[in-house]
ROKOLMI-190331 format. One record per residue (C-alpha): x, z, y. Coordinates in nm, 4 decimals. Layout:
% residues N
(rec (X; Z; Y)),
...
This chain:
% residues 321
(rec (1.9997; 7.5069; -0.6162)),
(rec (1.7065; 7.7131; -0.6808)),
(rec (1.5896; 7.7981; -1.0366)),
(rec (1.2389; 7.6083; -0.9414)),
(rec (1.2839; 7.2827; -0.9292)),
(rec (1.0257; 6.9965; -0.9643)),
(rec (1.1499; 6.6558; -1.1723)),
(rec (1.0285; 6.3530; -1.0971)),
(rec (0.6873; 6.2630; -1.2419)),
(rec (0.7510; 5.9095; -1.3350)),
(rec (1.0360; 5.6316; -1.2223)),
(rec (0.8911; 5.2591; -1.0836)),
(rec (1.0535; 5.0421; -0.8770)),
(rec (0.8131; 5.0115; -0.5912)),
(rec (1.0200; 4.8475; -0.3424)),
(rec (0.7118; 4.6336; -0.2248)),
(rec (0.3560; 4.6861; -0.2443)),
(rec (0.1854; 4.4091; -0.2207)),
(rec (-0.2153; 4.4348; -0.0911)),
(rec (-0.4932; 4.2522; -0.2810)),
(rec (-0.8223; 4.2228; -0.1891)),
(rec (-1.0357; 4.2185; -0.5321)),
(rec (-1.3037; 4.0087; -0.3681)),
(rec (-1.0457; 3.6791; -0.3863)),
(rec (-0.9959; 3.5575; -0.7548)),
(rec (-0.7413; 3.3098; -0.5957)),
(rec (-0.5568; 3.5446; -0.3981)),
(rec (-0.5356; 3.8342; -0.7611)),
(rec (-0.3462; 3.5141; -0.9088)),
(rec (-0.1183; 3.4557; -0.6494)),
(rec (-0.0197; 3.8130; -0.6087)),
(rec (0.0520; 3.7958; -0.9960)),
(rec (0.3118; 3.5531; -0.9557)),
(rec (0.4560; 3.7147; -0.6461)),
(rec (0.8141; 3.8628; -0.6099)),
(rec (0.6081; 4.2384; -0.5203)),
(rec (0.6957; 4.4864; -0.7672)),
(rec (0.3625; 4.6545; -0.7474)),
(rec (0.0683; 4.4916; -0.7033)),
(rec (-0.2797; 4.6651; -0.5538)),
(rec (-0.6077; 4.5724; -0.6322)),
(rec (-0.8183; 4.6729; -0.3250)),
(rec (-1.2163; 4.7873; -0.3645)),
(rec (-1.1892; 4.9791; -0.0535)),
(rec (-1.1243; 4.8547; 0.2720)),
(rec (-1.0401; 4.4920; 0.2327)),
(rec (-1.3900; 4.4570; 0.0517)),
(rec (-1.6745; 4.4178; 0.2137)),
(rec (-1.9758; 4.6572; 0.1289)),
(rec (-2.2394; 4.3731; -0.0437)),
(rec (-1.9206; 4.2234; -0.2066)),
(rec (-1.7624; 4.5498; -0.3552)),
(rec (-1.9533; 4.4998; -0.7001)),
(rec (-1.8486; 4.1128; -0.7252)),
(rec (-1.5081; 4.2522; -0.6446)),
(rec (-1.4571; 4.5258; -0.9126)),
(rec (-1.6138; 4.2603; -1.1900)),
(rec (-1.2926; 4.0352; -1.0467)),
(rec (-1.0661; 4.2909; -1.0639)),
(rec (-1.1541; 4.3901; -1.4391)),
(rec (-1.1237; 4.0182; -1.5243)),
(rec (-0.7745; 4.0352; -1.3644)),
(rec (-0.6548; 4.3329; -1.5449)),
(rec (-0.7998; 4.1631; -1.8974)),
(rec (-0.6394; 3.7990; -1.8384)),
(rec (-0.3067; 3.8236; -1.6599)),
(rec (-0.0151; 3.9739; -1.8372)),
(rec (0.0891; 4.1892; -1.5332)),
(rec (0.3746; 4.3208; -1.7371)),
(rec (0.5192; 3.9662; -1.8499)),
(rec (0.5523; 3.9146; -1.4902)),
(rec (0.7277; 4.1593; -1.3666)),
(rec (0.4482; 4.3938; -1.2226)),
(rec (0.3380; 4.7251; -1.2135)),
(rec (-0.1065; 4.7102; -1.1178)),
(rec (-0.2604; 4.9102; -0.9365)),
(rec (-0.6470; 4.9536; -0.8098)),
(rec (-0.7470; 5.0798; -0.4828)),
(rec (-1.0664; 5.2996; -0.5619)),
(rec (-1.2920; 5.3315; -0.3095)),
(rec (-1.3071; 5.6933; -0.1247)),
(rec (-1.4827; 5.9830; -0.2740)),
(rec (-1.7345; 5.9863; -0.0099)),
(rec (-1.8999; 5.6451; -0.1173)),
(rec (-2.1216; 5.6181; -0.3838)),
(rec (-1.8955; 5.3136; -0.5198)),
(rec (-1.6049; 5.5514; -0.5940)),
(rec (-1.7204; 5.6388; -0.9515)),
(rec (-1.8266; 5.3441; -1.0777)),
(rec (-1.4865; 5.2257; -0.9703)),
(rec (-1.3152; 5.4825; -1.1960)),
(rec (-1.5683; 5.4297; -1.5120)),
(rec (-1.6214; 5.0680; -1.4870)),
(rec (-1.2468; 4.9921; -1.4809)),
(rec (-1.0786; 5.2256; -1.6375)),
(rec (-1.3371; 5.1742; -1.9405)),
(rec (-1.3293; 4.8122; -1.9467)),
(rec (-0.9351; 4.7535; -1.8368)),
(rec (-0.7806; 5.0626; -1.8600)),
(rec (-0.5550; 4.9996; -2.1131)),
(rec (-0.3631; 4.7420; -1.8600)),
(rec (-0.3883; 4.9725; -1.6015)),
(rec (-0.0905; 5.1502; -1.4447)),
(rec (-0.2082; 5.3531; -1.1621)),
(rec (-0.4949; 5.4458; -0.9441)),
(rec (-0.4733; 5.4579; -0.5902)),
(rec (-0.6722; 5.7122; -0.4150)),
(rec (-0.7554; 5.6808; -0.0618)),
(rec (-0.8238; 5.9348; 0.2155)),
(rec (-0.6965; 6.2314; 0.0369)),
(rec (-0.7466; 6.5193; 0.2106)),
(rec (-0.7490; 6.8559; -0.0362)),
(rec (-0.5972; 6.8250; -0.4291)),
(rec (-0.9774; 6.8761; -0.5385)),
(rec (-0.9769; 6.5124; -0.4430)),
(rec (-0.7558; 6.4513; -0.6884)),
(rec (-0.8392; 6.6714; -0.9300)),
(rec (-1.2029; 6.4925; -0.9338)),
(rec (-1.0298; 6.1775; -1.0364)),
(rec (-0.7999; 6.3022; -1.2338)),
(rec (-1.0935; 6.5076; -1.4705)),
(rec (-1.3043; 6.1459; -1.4849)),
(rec (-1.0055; 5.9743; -1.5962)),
(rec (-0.9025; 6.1950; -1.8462)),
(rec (-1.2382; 6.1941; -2.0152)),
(rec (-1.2761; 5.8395; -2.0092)),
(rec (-0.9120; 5.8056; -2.1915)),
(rec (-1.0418; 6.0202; -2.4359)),
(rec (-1.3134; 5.8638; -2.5056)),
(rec (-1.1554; 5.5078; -2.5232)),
(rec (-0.8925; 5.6424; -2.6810)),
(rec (-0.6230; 5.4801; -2.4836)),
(rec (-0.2978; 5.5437; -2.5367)),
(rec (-0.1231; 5.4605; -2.1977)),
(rec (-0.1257; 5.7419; -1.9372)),
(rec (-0.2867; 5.5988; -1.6005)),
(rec (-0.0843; 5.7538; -1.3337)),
(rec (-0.2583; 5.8266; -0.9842)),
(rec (-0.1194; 5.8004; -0.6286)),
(rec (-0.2432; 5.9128; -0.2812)),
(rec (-0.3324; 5.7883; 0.0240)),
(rec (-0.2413; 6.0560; 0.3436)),
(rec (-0.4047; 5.8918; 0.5879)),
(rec (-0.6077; 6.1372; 0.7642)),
(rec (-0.5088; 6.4501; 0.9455)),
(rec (-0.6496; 6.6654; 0.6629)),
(rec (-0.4321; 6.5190; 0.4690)),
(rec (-0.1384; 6.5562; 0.6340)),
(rec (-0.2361; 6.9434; 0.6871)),
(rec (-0.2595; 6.9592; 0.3330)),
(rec (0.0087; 6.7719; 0.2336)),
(rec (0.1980; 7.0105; 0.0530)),
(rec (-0.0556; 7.1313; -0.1479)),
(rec (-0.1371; 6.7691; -0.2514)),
(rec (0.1898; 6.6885; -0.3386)),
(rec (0.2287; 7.0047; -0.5371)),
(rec (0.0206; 6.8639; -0.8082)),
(rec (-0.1957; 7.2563; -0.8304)),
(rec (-0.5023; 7.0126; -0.9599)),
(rec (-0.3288; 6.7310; -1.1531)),
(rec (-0.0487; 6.6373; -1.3714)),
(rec (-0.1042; 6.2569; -1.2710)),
(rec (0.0379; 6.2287; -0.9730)),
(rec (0.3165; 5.9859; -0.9005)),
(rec (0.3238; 5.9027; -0.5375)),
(rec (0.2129; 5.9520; -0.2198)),
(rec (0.1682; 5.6860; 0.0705)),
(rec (0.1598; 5.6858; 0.4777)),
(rec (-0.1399; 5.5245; 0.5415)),
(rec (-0.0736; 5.4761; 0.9051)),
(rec (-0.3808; 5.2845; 1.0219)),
(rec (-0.6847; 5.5089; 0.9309)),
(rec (-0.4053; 5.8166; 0.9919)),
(rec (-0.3731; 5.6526; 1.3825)),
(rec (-0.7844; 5.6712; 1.3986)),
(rec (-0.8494; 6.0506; 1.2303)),
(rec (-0.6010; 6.1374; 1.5257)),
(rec (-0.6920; 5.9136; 1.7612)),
(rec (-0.3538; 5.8311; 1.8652)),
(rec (-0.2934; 5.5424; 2.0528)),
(rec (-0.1459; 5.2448; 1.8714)),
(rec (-0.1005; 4.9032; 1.9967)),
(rec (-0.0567; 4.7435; 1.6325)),
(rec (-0.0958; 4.8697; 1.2267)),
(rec (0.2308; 5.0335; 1.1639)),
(rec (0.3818; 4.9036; 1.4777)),
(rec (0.5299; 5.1390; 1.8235)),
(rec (0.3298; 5.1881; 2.1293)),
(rec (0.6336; 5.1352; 2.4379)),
(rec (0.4711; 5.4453; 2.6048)),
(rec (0.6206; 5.6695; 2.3039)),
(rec (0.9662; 5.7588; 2.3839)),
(rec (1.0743; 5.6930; 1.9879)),
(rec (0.8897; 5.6749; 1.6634)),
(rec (0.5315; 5.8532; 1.6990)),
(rec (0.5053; 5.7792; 1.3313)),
(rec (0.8079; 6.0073; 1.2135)),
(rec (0.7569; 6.3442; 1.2546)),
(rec (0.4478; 6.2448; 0.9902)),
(rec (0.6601; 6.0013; 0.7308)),
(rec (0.9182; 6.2722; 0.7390)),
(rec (0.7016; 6.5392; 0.6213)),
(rec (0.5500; 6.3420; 0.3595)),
(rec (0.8784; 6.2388; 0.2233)),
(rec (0.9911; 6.6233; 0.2469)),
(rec (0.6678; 6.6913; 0.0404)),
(rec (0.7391; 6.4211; -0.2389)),
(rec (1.0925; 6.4973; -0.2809)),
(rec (1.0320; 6.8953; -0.2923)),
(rec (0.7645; 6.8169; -0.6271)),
(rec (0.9135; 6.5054; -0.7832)),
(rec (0.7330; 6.2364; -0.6173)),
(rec (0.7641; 5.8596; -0.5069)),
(rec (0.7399; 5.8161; -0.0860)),
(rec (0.5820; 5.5076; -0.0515)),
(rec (0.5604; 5.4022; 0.3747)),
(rec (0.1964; 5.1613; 0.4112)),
(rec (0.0772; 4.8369; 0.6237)),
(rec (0.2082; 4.6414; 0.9294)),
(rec (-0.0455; 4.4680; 1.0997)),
(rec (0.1436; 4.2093; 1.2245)),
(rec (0.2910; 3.9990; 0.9693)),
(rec (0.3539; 3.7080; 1.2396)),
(rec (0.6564; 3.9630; 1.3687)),
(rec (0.9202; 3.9738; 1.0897)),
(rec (1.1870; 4.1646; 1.2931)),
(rec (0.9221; 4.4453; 1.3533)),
(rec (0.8403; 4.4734; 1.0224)),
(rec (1.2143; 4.4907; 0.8883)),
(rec (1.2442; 4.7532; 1.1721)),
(rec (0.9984; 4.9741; 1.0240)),
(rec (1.1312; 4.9350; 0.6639)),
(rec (1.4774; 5.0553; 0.7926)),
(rec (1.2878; 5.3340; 0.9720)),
(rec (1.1243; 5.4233; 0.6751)),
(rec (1.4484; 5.3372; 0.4364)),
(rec (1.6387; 5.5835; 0.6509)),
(rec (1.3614; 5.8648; 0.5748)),
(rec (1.3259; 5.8567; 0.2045)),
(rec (1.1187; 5.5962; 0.1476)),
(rec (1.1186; 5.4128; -0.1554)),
(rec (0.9136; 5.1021; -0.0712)),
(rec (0.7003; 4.9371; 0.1781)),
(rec (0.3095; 4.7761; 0.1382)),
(rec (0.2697; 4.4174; 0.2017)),
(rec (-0.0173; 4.2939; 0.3540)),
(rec (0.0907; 3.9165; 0.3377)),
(rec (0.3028; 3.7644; 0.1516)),
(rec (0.5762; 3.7082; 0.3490)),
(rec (0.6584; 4.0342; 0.3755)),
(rec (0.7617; 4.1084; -0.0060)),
(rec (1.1480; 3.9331; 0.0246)),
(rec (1.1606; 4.1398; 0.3246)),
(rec (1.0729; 4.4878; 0.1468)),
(rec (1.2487; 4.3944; -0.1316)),
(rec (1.5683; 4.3352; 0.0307)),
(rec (1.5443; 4.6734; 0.2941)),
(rec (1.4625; 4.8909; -0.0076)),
(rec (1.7607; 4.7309; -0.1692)),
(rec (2.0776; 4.8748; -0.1631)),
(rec (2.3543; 4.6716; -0.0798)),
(rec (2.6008; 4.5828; -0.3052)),
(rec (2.9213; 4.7629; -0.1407)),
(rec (2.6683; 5.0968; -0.1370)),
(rec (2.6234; 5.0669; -0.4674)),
(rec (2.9939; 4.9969; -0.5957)),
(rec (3.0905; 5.2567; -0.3630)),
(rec (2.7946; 5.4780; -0.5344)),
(rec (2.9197; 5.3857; -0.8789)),
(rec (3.2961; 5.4768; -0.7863)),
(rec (3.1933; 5.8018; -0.6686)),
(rec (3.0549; 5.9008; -0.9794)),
(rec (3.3605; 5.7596; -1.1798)),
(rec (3.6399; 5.9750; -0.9439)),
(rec (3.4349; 6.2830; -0.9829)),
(rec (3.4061; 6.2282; -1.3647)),
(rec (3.7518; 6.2010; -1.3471)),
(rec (3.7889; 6.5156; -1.1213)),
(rec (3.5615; 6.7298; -1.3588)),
(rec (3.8006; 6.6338; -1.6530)),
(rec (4.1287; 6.7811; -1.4668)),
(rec (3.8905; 7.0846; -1.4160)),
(rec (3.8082; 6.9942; -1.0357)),
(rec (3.4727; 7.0243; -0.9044)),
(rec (3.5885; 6.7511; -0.5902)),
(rec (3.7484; 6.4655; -0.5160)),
(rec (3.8737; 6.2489; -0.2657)),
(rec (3.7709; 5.8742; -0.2720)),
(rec (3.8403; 5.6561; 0.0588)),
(rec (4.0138; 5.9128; 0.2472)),
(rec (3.6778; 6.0986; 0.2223)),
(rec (3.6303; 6.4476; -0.0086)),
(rec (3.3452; 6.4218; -0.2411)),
(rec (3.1404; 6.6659; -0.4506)),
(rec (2.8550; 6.7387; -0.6278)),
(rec (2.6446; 6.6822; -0.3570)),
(rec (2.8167; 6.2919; -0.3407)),
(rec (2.6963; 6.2532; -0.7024)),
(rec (2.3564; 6.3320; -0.6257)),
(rec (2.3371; 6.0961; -0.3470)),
(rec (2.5165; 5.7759; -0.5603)),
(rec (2.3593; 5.8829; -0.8556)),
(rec (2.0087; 5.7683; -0.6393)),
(rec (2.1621; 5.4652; -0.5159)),
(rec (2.3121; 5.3474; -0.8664)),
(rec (1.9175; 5.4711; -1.0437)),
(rec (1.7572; 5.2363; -0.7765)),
(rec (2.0313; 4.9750; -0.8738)),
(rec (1.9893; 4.9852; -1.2260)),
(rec (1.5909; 4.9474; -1.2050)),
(rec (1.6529; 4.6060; -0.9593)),
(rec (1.9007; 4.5052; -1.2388)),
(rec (1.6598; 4.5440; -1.4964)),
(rec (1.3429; 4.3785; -1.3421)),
(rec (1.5830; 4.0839; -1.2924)),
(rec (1.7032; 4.0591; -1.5935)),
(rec (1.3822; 4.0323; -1.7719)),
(rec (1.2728; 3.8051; -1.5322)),
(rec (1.5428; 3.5269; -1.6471)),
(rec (1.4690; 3.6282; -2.0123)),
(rec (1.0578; 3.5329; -1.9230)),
């Protein structure tokens, strides 16, 4: 292992993401009392452009009335990009009026870490000045080639000490390359394979390298359940820790392919036991299975059983509620 090493910035279960536009009241309340684990407020692209001030007024009410945490969620807001002039009232308005029930910003279109670090300096102030106490996280959005050039800088966090997570925003990512997609998220049958992986992969590489969350985004087509579970499993397989949800049918589907299974995590669990064991004989391996195990096998099942543990808690409290 090499003496620099990055630890994770901050642990959520983010299993499902579940997209709100802020311009539906109805639709804020309903994704409340979803099963998502994270919820996002959206002022950017589900909005439109004369409702984007209605919206952020609805999404300040939101933050103020619903106990997010009571239910089970972590809130997010979707700011709108930094090359709109509705970005920072975005940050001021609702970080100043709700920003003590605020989790994490989502920044989209992130291209260099001075994006970032712009965000990060007007948030900081405005904490300051409110004197809040919670620490609003921030996440990006790589959905342009730019940001995919520069995703390594990004993730490295030069700019920012905010940053949790990154996401694959696959649809606006498609258009700054303009590759040819026949749905959101979904395979065109002229690729032989996953175009899509070669740019998840390196943004997973990137998060894992500086301590980061992989988050995979959208799929258009939320009338095709099997192609939606396919690209969870694509992304699963990866490094991905969770999955956006652009309807609500697709949050028990997320949840349950970010999940592991129960025999992963018991064998997970045993794993760490026999090699506890091992180190107290004074062996650095063990055999479990009929398979040899090391430290390497801890670090994988101590993943699985940290996932696990999160799950168990979020469902615990949610019988105690």
């Amino acid at each position: 292992m090499s003496f620099t090493q990055y630890k994770p910035v901050a642990t959520r279960l983010q299993r499902s993401e579940l997209a709100c536009p802020g311009s539906n009241p109805s639709m804020i309340e309903k994704a409340a009392n979803s099963a998502a684990d994270f919820v996002f407020l959206d002022l950017e692209d589900a909005v439109a452009p004369n409702d984007k001030v209605q919206a952020r007024k609805n999404i300040i009410e939101a933050l103020n009335d619903i106990d997010w945490k009571a239910k089970g969620k972590t809130v997010s807001v979707r700011i709108n990009g930094l090359d709109t002039h509705y970005m920072y009232r975005d940050v001021v308005d609702v970080v100043e009026q709700a920003g003590s029930k605020l989790d994490t910003i989502l920044v989209p279109k992130v291209g260099t870490p001075h994006d970032l670090y712009m965000v990060e300096a007007m948030v900081t102030q405005i904490e300051e000045a409110k004197g809040l106490t919670n620490r609003i996280g921030l996440e990006a959005l790589i959905e342009t080639a730019i940001g995919m050039a520069n995703v390594e800088d990004i993730a490295r966090q030069h700019y920012t000490s905010r940053l949790e997570a990154l996401h694959f925003g696959v649809a606006d990512f498609a258009a700054s390359r303009r590759s040819r997609t026949v749905v959101i998220g979904g395979l065109n049958p002229d690729y032989p394979g996953d175009q899509w992986h070669a740019a998840i992969d390196r943004m997973v590489t990137a998060c894992r390298a500086f301590g980061l969350r992989a988050i995979d985004g959208p799929f258009g087509d939320f009338n095709d359940p099997d192609a939606y579970i396919a690209a969870c499993k694509r992304a699963s397989v990866l490094g991905c820790e969770g999955k956006w949800a652009i309807h609500p049918s697709q949050i028990e589907m997320a949840n349950d392919m970010f999940s592991p299974p129960a025999a992963e995590v018991d064998r997970a669990r045993r794993i760490l036991v026999a090699l506890d064991e091992a180190a107290a004989q004074g062996k650095g391996a063990a055999s479990l299975d009929g398979r040899m195990i090391d430290a390497a096998s801890a670090r994988m099942a101590q993943n699985v059983v940290t996932v696990a543990e999160a799950i168990e808690a979020k469902s615990g409290a949610a019988k105690a509620a």
